[in-house]
TIDOMI-828790 format. One record per residue (C-alpha): y negated, z, x. Coordinates in steps of 0.02 Angstrom, whole numbers, padded with zeros to 5 digits, always signed. Layout:
N
YZX...
! end
This chain:
85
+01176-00641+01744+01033-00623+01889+00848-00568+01827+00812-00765+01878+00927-00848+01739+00894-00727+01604+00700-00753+01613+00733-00915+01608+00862-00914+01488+00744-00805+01373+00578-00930+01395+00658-01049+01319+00749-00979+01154+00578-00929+01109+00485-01068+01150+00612-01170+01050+00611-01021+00913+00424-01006+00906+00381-01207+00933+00301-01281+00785+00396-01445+00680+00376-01604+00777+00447-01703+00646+00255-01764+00579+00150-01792+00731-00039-01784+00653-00119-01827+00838-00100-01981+00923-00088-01883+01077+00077-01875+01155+00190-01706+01143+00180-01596+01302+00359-01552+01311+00336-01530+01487+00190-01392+01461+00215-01214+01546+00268-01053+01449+00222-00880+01459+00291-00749+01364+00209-00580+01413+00353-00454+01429+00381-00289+01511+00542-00221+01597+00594-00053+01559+00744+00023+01620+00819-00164+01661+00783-00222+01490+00671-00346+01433+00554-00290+01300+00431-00376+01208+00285-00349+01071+00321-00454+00909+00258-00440+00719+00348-00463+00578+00282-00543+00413+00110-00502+00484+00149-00332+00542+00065-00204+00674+00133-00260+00848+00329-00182+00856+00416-00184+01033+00604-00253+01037+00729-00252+01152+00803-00426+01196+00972-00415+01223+01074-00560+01240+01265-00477+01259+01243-00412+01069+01310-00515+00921+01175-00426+00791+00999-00376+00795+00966-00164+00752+00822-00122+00672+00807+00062+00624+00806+00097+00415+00631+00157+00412+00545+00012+00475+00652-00130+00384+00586-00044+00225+00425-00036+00288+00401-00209+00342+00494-00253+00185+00655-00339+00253+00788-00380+00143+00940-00240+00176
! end
């Protein structure tokens, strides 16, 4: 997959993940589905990484890596941000 198509690819799995419920519209203003992204990022090594928090943690960095079937998060910090084992 070229750098292209995976930016892309990751843009919109979390702006889908991280839109809010559109199933009560409060506004009478109609939805910009159309609206730009941007999802700061940084690329080390050929990976993407980004800064996220976790129930209101300190900002973590994670690797996204779409070949992987499940998500690694070392034993320390699962306890620490209190994540159900």
């Amino acid at each position: 997959m070229n750098r292209k198509t995976l930016l892309a690819f990751v843009v919109v799995v979390l702006s889908l993940a991280t839109a809010p419920s559109r199933a009560v519209q409060t506004t009478s203003k109609p939805a910009l589905a159309n609206a730009p992204v941007s999802i700061p990022f940084e690329l080390v090594a050929r990976h993407i990484v980004l800064q996220v928090r976790i129930n209101d943690s300190r900002p973590l960095s994670f690797v996204f890596d779409t070949g992987d079937k499940v998500a690694i998060i070392d034993l320390d910090r699962a306890k620490e941000l209190g994540l159900k084992l």
